[in-house]
mmCIF file of the N, C-alpha and C atoms, coordinates in Angstrom:
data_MODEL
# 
_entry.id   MODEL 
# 
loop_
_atom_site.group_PDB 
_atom_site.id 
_atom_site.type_symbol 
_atom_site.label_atom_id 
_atom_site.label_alt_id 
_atom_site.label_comp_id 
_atom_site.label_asym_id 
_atom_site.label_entity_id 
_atom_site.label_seq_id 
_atom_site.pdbx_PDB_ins_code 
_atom_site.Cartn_x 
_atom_site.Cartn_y 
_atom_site.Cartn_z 
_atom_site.occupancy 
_atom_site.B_iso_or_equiv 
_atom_site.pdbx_formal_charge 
_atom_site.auth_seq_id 
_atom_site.auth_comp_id 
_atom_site.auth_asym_id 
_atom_site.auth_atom_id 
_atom_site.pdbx_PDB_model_num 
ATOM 1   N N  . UNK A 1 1  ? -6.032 -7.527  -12.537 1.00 0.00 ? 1  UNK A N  1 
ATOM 2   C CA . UNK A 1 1  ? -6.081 -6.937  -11.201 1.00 0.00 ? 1  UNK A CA 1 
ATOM 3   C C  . UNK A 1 1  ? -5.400 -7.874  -10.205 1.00 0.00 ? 1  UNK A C  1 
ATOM 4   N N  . UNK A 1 2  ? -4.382 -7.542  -9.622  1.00 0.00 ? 2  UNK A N  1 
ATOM 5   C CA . UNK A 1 2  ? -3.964 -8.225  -8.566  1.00 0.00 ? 2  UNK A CA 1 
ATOM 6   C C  . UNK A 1 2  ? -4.511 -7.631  -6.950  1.00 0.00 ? 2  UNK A C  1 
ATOM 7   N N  . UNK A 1 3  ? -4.437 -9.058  -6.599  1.00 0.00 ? 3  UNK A N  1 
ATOM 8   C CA . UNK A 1 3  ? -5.043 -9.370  -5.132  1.00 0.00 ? 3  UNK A CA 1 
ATOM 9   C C  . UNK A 1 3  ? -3.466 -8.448  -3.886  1.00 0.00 ? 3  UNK A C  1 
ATOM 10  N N  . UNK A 1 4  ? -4.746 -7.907  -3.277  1.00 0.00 ? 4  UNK A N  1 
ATOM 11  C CA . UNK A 1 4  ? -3.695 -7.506  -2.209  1.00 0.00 ? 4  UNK A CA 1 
ATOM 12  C C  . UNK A 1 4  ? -4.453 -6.963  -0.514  1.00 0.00 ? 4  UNK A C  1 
ATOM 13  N N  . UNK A 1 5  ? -3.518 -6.863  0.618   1.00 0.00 ? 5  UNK A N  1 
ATOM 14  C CA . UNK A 1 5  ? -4.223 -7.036  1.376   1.00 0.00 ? 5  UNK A CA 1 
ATOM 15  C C  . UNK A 1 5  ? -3.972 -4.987  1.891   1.00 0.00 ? 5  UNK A C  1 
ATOM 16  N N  . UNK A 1 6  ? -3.615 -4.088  1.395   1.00 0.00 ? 6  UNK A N  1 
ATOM 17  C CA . UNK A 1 6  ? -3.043 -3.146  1.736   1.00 0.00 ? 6  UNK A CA 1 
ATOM 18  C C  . UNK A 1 6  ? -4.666 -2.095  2.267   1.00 0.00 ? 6  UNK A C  1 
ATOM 19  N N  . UNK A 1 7  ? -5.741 -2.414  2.219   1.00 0.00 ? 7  UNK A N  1 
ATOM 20  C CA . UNK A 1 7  ? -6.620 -1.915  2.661   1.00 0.00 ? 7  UNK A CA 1 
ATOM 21  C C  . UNK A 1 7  ? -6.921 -2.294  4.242   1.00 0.00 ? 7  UNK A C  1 
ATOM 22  N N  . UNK A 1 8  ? -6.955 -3.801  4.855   1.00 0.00 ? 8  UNK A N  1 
ATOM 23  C CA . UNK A 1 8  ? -6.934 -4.491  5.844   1.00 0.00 ? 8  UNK A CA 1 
ATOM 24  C C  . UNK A 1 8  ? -5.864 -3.639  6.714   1.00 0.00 ? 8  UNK A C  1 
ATOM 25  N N  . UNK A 1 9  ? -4.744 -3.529  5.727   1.00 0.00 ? 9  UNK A N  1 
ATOM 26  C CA . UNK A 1 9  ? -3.618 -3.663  7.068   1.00 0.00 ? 9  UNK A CA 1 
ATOM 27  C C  . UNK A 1 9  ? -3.508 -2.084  7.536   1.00 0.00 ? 9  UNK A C  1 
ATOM 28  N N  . UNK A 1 10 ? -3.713 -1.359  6.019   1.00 0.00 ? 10 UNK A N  1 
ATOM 29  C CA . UNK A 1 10 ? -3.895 0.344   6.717   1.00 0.00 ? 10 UNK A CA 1 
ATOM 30  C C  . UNK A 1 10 ? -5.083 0.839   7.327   1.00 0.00 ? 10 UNK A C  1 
ATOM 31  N N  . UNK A 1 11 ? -6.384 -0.306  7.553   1.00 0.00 ? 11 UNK A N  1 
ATOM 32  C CA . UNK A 1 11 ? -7.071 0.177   8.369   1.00 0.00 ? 11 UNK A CA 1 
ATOM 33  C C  . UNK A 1 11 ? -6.793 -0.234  10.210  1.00 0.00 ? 11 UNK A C  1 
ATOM 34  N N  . UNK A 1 12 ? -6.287 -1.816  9.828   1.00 0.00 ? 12 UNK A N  1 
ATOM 35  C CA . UNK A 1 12 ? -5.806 -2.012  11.134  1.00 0.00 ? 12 UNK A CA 1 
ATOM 36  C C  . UNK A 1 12 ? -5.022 -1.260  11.966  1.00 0.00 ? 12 UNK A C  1 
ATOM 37  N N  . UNK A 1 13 ? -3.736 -0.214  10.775  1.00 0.00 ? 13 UNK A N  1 
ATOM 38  C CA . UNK A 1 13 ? -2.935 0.425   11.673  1.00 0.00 ? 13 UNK A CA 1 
ATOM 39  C C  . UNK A 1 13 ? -3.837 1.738   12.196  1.00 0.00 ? 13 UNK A C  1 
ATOM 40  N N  . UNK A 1 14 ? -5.162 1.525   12.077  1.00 0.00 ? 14 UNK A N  1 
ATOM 41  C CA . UNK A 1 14 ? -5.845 3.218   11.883  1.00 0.00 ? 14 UNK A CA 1 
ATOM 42  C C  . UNK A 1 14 ? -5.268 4.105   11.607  1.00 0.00 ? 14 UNK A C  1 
ATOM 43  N N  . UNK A 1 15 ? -5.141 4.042   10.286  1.00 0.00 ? 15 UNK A N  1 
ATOM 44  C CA . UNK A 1 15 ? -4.564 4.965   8.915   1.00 0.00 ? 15 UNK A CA 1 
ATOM 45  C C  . UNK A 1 15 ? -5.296 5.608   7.835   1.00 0.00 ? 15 UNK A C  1 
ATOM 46  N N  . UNK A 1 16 ? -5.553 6.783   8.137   1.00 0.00 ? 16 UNK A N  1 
ATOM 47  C CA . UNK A 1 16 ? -6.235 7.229   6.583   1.00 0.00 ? 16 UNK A CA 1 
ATOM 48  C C  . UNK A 1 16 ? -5.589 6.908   5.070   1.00 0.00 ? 16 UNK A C  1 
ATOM 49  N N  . UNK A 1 17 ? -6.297 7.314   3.491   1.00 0.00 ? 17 UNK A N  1 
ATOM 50  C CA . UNK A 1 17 ? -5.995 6.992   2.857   1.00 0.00 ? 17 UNK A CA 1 
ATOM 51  C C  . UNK A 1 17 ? -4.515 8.195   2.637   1.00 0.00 ? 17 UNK A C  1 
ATOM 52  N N  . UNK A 1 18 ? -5.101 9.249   3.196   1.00 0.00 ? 18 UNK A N  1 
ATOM 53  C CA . UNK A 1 18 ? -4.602 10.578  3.236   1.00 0.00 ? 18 UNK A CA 1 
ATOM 54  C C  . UNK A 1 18 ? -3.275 10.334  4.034   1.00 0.00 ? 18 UNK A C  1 
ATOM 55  N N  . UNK A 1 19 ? -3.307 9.958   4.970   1.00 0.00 ? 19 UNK A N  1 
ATOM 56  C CA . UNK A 1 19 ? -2.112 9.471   5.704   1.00 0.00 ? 19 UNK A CA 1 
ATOM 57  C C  . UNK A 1 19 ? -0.783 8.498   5.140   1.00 0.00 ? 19 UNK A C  1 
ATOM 58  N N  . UNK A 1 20 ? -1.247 7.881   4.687   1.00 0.00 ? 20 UNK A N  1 
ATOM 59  C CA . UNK A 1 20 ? -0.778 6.675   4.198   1.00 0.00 ? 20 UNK A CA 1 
ATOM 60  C C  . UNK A 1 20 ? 0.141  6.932   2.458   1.00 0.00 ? 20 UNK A C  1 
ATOM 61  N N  . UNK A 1 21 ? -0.684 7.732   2.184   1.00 0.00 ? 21 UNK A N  1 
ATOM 62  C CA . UNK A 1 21 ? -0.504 8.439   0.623   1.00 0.00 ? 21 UNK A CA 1 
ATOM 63  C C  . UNK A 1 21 ? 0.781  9.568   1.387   1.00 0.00 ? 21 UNK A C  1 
ATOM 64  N N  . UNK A 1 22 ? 0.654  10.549  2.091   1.00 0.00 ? 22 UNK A N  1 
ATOM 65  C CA . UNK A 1 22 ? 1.809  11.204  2.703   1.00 0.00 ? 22 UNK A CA 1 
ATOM 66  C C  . UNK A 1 22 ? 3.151  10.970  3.410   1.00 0.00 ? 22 UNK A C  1 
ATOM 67  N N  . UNK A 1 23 ? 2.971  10.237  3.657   1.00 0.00 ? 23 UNK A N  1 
ATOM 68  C CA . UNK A 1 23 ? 4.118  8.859   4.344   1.00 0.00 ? 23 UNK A CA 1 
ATOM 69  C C  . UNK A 1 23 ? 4.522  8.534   3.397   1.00 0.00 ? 23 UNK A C  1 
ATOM 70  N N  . UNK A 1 24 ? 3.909  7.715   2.010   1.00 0.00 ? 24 UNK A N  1 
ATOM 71  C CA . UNK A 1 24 ? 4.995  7.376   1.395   1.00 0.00 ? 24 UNK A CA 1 
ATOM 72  C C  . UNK A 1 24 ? 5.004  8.190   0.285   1.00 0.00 ? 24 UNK A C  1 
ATOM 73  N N  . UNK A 1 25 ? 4.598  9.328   -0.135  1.00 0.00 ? 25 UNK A N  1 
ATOM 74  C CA . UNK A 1 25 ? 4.801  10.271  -1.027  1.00 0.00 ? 25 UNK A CA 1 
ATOM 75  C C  . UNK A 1 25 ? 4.220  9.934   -1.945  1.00 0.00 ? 25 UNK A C  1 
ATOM 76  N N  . UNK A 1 26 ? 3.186  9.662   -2.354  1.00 0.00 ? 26 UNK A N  1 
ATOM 77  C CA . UNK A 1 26 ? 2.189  9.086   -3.788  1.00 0.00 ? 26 UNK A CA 1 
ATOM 78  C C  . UNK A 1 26 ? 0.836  9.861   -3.286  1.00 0.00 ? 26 UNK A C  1 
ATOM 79  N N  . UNK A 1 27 ? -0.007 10.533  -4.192  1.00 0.00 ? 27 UNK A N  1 
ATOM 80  C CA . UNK A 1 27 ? -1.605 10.356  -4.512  1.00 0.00 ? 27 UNK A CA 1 
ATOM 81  C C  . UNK A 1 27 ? -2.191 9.363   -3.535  1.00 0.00 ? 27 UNK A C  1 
ATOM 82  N N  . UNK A 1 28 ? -3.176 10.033  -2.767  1.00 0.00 ? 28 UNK A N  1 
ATOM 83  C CA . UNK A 1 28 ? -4.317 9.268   -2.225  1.00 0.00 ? 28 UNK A CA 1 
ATOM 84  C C  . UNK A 1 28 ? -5.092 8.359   -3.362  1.00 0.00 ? 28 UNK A C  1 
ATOM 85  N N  . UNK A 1 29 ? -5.688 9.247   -4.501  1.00 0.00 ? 29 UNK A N  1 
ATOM 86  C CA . UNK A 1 29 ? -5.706 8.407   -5.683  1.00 0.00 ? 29 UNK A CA 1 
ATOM 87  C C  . UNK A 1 29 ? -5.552 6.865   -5.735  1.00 0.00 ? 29 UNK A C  1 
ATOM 88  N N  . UNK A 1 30 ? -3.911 7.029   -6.082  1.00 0.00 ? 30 UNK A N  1 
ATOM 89  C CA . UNK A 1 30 ? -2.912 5.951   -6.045  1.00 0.00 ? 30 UNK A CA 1 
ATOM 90  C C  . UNK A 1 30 ? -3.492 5.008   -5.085  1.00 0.00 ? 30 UNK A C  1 
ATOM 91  N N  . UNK A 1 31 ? -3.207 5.654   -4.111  1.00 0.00 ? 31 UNK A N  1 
ATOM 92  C CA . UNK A 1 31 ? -3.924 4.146   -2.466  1.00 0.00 ? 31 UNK A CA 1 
ATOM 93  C C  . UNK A 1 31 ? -5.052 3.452   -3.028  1.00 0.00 ? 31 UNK A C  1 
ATOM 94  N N  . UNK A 1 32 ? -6.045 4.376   -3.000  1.00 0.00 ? 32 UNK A N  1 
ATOM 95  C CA . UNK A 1 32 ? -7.198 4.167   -3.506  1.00 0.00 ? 32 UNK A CA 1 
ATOM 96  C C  . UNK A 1 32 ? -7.355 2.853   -4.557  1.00 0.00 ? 32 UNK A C  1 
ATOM 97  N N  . UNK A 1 33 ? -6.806 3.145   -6.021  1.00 0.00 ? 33 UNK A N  1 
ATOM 98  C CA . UNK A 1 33 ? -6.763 2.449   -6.753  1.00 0.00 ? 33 UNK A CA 1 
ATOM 99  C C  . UNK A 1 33 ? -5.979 1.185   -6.631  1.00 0.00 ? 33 UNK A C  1 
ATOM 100 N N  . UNK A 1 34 ? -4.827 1.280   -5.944  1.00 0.00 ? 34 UNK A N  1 
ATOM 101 C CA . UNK A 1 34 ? -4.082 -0.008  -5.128  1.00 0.00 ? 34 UNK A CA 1 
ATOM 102 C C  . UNK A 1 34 ? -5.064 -1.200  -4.456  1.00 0.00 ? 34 UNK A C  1 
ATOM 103 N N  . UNK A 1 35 ? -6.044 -0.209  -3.498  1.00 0.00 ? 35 UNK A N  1 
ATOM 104 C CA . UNK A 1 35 ? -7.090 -0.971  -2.868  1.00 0.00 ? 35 UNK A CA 1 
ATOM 105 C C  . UNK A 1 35 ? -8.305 -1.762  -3.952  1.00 0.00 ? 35 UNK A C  1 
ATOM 106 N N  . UNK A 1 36 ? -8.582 -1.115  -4.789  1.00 0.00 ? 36 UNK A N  1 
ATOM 107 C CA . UNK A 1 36 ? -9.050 -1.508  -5.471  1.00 0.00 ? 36 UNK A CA 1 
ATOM 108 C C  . UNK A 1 36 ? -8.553 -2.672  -6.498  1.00 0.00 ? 36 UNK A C  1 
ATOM 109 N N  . UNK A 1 37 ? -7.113 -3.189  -6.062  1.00 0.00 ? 37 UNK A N  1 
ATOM 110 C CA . UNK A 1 37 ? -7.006 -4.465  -6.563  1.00 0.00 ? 37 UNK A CA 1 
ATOM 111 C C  . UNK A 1 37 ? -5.752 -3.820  -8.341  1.00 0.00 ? 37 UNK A C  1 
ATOM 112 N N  . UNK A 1 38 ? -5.786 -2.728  -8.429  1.00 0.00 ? 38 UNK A N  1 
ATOM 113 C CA . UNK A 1 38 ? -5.015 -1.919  -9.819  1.00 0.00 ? 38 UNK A CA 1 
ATOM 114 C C  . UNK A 1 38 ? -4.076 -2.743  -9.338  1.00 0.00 ? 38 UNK A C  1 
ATOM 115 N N  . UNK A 1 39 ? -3.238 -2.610  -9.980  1.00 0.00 ? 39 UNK A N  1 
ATOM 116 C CA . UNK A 1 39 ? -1.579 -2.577  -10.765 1.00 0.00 ? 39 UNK A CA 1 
ATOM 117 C C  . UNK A 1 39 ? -0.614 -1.086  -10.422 1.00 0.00 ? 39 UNK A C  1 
ATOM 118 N N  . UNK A 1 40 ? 0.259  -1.362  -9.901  1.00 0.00 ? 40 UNK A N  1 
ATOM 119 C CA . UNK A 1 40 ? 1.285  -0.039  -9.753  1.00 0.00 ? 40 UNK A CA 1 
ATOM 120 C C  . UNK A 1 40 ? 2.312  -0.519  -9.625  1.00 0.00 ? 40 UNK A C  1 
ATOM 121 N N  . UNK A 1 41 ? 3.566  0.279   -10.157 1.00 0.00 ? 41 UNK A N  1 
ATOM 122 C CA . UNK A 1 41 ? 4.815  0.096   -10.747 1.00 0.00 ? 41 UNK A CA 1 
ATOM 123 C C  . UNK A 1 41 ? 5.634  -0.468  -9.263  1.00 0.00 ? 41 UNK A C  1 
ATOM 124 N N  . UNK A 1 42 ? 6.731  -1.380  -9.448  1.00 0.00 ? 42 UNK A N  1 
ATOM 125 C CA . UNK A 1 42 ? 7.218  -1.647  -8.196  1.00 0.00 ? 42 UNK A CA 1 
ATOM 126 C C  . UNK A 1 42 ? 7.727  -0.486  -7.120  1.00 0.00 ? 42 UNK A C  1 
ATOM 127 N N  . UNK A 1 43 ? 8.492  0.656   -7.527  1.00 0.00 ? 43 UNK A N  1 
ATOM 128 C CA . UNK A 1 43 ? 8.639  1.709   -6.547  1.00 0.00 ? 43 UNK A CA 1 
ATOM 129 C C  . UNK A 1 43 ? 7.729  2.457   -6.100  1.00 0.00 ? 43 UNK A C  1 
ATOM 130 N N  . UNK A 1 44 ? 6.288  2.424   -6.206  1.00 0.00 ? 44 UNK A N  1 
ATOM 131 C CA . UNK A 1 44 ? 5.040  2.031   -5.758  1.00 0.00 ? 44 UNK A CA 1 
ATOM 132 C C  . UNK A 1 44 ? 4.857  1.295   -4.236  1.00 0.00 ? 44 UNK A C  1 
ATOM 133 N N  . UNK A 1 45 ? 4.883  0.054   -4.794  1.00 0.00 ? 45 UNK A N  1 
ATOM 134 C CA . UNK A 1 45 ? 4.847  -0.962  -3.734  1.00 0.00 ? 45 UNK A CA 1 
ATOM 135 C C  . UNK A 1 45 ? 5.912  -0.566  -2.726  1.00 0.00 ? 45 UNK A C  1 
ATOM 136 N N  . UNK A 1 46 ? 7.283  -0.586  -3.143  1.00 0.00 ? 46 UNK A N  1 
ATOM 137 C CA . UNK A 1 46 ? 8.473  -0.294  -2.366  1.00 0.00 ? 46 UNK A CA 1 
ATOM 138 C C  . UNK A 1 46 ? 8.256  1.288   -1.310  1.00 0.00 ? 46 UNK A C  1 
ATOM 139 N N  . UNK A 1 47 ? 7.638  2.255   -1.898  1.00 0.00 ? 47 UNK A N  1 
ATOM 140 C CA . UNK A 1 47 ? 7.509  3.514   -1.171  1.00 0.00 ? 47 UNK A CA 1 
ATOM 141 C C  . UNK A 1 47 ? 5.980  2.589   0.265   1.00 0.00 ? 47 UNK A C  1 
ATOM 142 N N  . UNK A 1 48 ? 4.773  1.968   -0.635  1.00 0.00 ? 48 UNK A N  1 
ATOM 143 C CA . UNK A 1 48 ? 3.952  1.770   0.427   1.00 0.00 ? 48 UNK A CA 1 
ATOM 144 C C  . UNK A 1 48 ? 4.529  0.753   1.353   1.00 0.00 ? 48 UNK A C  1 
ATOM 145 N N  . UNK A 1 49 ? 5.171  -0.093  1.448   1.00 0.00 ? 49 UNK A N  1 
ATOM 146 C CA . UNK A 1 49 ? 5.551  -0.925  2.290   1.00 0.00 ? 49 UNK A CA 1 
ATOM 147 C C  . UNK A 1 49 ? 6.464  -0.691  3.379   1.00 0.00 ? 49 UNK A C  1 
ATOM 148 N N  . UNK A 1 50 ? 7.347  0.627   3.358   1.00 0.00 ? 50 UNK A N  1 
ATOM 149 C CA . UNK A 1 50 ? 7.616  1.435   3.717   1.00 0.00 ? 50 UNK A CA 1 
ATOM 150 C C  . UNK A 1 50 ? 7.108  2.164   5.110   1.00 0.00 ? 50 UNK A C  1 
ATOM 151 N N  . UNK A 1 51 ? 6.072  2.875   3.992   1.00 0.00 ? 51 UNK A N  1 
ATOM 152 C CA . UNK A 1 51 ? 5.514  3.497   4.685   1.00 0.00 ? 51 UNK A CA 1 
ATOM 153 C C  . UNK A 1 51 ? 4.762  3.075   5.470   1.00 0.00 ? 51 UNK A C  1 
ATOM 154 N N  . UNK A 1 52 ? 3.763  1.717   5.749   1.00 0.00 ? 52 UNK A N  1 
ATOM 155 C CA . UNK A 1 52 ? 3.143  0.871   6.593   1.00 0.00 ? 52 UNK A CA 1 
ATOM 156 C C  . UNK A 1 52 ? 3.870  0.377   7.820   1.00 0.00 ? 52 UNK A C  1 
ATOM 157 N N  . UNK A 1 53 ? 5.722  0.817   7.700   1.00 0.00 ? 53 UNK A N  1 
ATOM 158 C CA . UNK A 1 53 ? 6.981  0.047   8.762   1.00 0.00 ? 53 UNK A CA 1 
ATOM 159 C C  . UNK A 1 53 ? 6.661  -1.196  8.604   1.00 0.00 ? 53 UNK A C  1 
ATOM 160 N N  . UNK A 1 54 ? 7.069  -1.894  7.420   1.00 0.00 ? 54 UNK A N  1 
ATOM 161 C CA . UNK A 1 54 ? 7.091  -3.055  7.511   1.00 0.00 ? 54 UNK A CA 1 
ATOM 162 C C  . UNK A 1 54 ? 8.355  -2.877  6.158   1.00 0.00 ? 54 UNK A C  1 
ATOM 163 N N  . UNK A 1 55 ? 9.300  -4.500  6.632   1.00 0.00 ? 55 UNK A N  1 
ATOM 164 C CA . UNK A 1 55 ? 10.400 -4.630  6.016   1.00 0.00 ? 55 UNK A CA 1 
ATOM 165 C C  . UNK A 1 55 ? 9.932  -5.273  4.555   1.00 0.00 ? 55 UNK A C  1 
ATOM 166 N N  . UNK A 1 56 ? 11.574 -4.575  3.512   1.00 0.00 ? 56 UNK A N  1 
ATOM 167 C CA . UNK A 1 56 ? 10.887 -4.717  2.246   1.00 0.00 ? 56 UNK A CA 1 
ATOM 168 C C  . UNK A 1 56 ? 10.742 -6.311  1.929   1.00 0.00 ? 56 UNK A C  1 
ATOM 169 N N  . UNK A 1 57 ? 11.212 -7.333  2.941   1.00 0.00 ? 57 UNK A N  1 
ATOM 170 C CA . UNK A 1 57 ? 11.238 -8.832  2.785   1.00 0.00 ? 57 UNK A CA 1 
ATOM 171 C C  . UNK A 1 57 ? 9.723  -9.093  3.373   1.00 0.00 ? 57 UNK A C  1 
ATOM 172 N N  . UNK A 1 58 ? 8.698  -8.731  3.781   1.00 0.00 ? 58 UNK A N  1 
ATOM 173 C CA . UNK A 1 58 ? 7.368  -8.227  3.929   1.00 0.00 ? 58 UNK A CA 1 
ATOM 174 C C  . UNK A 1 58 ? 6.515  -8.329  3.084   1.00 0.00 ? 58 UNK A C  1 
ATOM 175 N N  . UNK A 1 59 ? 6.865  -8.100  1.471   1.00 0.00 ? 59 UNK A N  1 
ATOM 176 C CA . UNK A 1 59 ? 6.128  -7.706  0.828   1.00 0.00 ? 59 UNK A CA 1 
ATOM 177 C C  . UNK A 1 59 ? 5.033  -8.582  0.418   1.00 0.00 ? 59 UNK A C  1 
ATOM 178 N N  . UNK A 1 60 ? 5.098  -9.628  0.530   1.00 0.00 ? 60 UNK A N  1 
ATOM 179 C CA . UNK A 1 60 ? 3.676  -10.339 0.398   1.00 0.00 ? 60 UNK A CA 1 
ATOM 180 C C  . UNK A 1 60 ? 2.866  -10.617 1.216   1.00 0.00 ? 60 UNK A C  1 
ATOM 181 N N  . UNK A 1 61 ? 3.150  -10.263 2.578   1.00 0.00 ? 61 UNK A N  1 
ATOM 182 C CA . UNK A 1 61 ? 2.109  -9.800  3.658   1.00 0.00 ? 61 UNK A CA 1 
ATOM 183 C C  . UNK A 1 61 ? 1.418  -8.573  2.578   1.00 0.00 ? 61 UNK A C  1 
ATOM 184 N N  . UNK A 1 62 ? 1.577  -7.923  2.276   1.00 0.00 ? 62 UNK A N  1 
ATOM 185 C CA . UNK A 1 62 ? 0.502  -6.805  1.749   1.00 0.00 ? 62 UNK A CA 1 
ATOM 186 C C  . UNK A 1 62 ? 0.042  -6.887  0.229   1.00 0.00 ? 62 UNK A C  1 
ATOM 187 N N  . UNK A 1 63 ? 1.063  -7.331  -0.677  1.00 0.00 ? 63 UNK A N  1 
ATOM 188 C CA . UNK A 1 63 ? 0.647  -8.349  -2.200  1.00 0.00 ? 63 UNK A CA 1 
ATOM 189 C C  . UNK A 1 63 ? 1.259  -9.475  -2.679  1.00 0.00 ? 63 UNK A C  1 
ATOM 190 N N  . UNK A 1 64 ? -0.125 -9.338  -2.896  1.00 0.00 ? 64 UNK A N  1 
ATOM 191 C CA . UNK A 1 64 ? 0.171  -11.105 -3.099  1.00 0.00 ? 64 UNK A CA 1 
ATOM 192 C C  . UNK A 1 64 ? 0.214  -11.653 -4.702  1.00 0.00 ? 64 UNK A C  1 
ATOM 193 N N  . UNK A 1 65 ? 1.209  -11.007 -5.467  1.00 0.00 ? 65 UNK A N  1 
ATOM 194 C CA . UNK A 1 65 ? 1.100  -11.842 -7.316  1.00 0.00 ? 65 UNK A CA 1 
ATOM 195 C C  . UNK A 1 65 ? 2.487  -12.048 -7.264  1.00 0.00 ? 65 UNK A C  1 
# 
């Protein structure tokens, strides 16, 4: 399970899971299990980081392995 901060930062933006999952085109599911520390394929990460407006040089503001 990798560590990540993508629950923090989509609540800070006051973002549903529902929201957040539509923006970047994936399963709420998906979020869900993200938050929960899972594993998901890099165009995964690349669609949520995205979708949060944050640049893809960013990406370890939201995971961190």
């Amino acid at each position: 399970m990798s560590k990540n901060s993508l629950k923090k930062i989509r609540e800070s933006l006051l973002m549903s899971k529902s929201e957040l999952a539509k923006k970047a085109d994936i399963s709420p599911i998906t979020i869900a299990r993200i938050e929960k520390g899972m594993s998901c394929r890099m165009e995964t990460k690349r669609k949520i980081i995205l979708a949060l407006g944050y640049n893809l040089s960013d990406k370890n503001k939201i995971f961190k392995d």
